[in-house]
Wavefront OBJ file of the C-alpha trace (Angstrom):
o trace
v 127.538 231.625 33.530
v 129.209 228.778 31.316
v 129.135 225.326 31.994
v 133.341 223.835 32.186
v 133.758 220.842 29.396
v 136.121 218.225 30.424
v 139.160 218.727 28.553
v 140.183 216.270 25.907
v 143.317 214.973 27.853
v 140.747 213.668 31.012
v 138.575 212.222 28.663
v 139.480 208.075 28.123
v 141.536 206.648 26.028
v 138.902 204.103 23.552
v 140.336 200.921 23.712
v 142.632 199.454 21.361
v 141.122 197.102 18.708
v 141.431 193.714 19.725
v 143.580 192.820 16.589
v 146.309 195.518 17.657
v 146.414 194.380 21.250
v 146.912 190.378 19.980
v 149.619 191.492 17.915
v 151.433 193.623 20.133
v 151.275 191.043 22.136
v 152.884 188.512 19.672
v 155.926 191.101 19.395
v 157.872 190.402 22.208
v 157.511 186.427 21.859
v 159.312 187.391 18.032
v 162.052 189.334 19.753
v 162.452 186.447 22.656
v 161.764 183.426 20.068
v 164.991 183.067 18.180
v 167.265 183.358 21.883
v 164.816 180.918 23.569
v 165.562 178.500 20.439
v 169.168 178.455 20.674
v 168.494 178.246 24.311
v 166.704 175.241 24.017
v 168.818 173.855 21.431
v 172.394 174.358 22.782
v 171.920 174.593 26.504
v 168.989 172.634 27.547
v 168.366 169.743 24.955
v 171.687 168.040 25.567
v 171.516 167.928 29.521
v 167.907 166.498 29.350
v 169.480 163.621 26.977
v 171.883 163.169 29.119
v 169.551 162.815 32.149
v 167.814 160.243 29.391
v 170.689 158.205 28.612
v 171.675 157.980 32.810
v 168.423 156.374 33.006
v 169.471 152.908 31.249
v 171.978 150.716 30.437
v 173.689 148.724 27.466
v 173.763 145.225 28.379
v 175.341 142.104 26.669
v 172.191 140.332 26.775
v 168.586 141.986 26.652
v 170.279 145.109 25.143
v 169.237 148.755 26.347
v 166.860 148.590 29.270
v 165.594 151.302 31.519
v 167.332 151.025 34.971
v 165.883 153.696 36.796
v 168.448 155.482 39.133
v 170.669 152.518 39.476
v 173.233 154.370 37.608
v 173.283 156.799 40.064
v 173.220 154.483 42.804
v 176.117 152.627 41.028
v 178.198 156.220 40.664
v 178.148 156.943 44.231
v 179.329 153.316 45.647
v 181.913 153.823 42.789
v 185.358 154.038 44.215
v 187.303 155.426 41.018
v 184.707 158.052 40.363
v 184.886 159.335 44.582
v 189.021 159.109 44.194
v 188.968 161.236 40.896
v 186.536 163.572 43.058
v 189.059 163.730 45.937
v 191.991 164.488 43.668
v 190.384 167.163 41.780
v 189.187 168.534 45.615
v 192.668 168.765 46.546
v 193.990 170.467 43.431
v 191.262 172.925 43.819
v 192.409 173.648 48.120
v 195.784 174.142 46.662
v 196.470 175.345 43.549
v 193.359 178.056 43.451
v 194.196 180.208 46.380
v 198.094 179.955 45.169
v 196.519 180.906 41.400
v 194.399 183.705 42.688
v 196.385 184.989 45.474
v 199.668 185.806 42.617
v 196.923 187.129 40.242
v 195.961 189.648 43.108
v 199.539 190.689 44.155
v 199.888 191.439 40.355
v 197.005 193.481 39.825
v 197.643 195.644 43.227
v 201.120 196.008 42.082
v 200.177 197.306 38.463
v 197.366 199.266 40.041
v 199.657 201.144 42.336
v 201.237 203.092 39.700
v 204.660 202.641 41.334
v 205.786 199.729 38.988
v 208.280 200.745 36.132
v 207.125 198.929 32.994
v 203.607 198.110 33.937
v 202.197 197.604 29.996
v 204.634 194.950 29.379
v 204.312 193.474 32.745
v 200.532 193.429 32.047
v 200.559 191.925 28.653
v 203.847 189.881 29.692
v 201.699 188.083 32.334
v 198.573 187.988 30.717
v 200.257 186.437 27.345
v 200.142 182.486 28.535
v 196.525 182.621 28.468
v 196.416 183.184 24.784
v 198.671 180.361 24.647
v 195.821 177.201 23.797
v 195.901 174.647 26.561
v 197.022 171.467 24.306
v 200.236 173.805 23.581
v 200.910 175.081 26.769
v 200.583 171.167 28.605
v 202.921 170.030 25.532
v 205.380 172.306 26.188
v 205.267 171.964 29.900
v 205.558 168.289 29.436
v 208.636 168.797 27.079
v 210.122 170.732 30.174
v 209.134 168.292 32.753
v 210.921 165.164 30.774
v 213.792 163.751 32.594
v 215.026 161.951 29.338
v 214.798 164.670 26.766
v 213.203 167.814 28.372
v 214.563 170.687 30.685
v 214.712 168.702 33.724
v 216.919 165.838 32.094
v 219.254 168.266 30.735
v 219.908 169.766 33.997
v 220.721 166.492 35.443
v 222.912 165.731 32.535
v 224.346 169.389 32.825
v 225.159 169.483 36.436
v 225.086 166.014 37.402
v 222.325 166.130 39.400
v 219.149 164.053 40.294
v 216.216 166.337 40.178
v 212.836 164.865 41.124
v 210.684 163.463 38.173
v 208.140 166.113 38.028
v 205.936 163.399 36.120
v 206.431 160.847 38.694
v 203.125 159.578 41.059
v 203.822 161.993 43.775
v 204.402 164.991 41.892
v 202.663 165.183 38.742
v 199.216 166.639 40.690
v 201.378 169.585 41.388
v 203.098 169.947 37.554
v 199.348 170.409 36.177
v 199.060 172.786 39.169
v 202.063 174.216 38.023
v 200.539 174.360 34.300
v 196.999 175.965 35.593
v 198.151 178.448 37.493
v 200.893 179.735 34.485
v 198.128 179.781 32.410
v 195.388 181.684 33.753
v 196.990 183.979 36.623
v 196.855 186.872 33.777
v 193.204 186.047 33.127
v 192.799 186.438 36.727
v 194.919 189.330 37.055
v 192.597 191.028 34.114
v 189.990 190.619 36.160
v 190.995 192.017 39.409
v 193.320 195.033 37.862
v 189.654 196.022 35.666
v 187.812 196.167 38.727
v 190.515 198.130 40.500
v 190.351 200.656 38.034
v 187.067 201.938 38.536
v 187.727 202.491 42.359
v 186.603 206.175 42.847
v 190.280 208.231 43.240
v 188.347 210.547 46.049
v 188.606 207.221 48.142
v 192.711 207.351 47.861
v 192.478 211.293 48.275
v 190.246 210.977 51.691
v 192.364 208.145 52.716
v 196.062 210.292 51.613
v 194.128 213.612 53.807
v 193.380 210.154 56.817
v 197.240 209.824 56.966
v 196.568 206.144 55.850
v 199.226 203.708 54.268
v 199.283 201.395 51.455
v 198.611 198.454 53.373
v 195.641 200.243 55.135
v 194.573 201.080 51.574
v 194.799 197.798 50.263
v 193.013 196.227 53.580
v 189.994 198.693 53.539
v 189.405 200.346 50.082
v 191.277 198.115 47.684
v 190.032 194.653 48.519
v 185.972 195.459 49.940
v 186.121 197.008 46.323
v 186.886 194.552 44.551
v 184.708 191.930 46.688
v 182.274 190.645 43.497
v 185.735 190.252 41.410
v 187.037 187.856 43.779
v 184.071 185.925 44.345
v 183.506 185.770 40.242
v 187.361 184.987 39.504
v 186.690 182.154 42.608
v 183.686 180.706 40.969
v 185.334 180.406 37.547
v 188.222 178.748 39.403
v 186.036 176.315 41.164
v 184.449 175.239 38.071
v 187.794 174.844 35.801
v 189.220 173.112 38.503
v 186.352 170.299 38.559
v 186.530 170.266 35.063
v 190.432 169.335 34.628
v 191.034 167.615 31.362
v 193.085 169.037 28.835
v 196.259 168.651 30.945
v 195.900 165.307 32.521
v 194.538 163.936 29.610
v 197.339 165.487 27.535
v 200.253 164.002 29.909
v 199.023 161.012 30.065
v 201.243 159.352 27.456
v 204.595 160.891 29.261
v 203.138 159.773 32.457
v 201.541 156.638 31.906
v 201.660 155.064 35.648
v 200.877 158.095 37.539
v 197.554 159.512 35.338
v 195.471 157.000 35.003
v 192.079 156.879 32.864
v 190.312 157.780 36.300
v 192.449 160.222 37.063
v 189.974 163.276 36.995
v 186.123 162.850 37.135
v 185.911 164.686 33.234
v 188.765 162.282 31.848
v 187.200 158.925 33.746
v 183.609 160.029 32.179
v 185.692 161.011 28.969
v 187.135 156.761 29.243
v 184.165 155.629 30.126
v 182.698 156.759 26.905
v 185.084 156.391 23.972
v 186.991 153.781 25.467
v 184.753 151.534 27.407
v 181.812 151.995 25.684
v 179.467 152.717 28.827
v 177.845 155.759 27.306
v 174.674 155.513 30.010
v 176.913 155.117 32.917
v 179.160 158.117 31.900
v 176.295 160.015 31.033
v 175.515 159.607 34.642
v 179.003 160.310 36.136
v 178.982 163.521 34.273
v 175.911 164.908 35.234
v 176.437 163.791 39.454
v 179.885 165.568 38.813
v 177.461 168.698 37.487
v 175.693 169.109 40.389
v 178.181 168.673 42.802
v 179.702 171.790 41.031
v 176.887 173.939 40.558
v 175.989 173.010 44.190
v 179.711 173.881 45.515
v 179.622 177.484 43.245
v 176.340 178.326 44.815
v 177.505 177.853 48.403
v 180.870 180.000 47.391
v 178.731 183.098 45.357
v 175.943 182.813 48.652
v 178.437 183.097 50.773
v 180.975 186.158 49.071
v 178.411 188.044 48.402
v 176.795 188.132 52.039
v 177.354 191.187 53.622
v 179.781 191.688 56.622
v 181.585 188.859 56.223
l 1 2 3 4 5 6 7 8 9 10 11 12 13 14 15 16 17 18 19 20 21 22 23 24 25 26 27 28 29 30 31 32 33 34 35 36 37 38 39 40 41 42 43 44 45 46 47 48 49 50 51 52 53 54 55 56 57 58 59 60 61 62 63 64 65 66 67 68 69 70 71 72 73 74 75 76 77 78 79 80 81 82 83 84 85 86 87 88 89 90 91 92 93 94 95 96 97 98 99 100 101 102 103 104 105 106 107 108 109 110 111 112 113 114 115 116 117 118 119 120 121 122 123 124 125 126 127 128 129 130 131 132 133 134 135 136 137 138 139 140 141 142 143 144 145 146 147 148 149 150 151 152 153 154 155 156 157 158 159 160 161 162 163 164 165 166 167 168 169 170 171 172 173 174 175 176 177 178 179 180 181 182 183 184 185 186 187 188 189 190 191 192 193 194 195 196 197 198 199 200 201 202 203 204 205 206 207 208 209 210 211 212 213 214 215 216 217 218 219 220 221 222 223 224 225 226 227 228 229 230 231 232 233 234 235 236 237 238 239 240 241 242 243 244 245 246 247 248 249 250 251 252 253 254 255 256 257 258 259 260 261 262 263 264 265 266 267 268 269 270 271 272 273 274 275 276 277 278 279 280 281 282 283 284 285 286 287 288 289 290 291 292 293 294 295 296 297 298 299 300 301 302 303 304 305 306 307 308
């Protein structure tokens, strides 16, 4: 009778050399080093220097002194800053569902393959957004002038009065106009990609169900495409709270209905390089951060919550 050895496989491993485990350690800080750098650099250093400038103020006499949160107390008792808000709030209400809603007629209407000419529809419509902003607003404004643009050749044309589309009451809804020709084919990208990977069985089982378009759309097409939405409606959010490039851009054609504190981004943008208050706009811009990041939050919680 033989005695059974334990094989080689049970018997343990010897532990690695203590030099060998320190530098394998050391090899995934080399891999994550150089990202956490930029990181650092590009993403975190400049909003915890502008959390330090918020924190004083550059005064006539005495200089730079540390406030503490006045600034911030200052921004919200600050009428032009909660006006810019409430504009850019209403341009968001309106012009994002009108923005989103075309983008998502477009992309069911290319995705239901009964559309003659869908490639050049699709790259017809998704052209403007290669167009830069700067070019697009100049051009817009060329149209909207009623002394030397579109609009004023009409009325010269058919003697007619059209309504200045640059006047007080209107010119909210010409950047509208010029954010929602712009990026309704980067929206549309968005929702036609996601409708493309929609399993086909779906639209078999559903053709077998005796079910129409509009029942396809309702419950296969749209529950889909649920995390598009909410994504294109965060990006929309943001840009919209961020409005600059137009306003700021119309300005000169428009000079009594945009003012400097027309938008929260172009009043922190005057505060700055015009007025010289680089503490206080410091602060405006990062109060005007967190009441987007809070809003997006609240919008991705709640459109990606199931069952509703």
């Amino acid at each position: 009778m033989t005695t059974p050895q334990p094989s080689a496989a049970a018997a343990p491993r010897p532990a690695p050399p203590r030099a060998r485990r320190s530098r394998r350690s050391w090899t995934g800080w080399g891999f994550l080093g150089p990202f956490v750098a930029v990181f650092a650099l590009v993403f975190l250093a400049p909003i915890a220097y502008s959390v330090y400038l918020s924190l004083f103020r550059d005064q006539l006499i005495g200089g730079t002194t540390f406030v503490g949160l006045d600034n911030y107390a200052q921004a919200l008792r600050d009428d032009r800053f909660w006006a810019a808000l409430g504009r850019v709030s209403l341009f968001l209400a309106v012009q994002v569902p009108v923005m989103l809603g075309i983008a998502l007629l477009v992309a069911l209407a290319l995705d239901s393959g009964r559309l003659y000419g869908r490639d050049f529809f699709r790259i017809s419509i998704f052209l403007p957004y290669a167009v830069p902003a700067v070019v697009a607003t100049l051009m817009w404004g060329f149209m909207y002038g009623t002394r030397f643009g579109l609009v004023g050749d009409i009325n010269g044309a058919f003697g007619v009065s059209l309504p200045d589309p640059l006047s007080p009451d209107l010119v909210l809804a010409s950047i509208g106009n010029i954010v929602t020709w712009e990026f309704v084919g980067y929206n549309m990208l968005i929702f036609y990609s996601a409708l493309r990977v929609i399993p086909h069985s779906l639209y078999e089982a559903a053709q077998i169900d005796g079910a129409g378009q509009i029942r396809v759309i309702t419950a296969i097409k749209l529950p889909a495409i649920r995390g598009a939405l909410v994504i294109a409606t965060i990006f929309s959010i943001i840009g919209s709270f961020q409005l600059f490039n137009e306003p700021s851009i119309l300005q000169p054609l428009a000079p009594n209905a945009i003012t400097t504190d027309y938008t929260p981004n172009f009043y922190t943008y005057s505060l700055s390089f015009n007025g010289q208050q680089h503490n206080y706009s410091a602060t405006v811009a990062i109060v005007m951060g967190l009441i987007t990041m809070v809003i997006a939050y609240v919008v991705q919680l709640r459109g990606m919550r199931k069952g509703v």
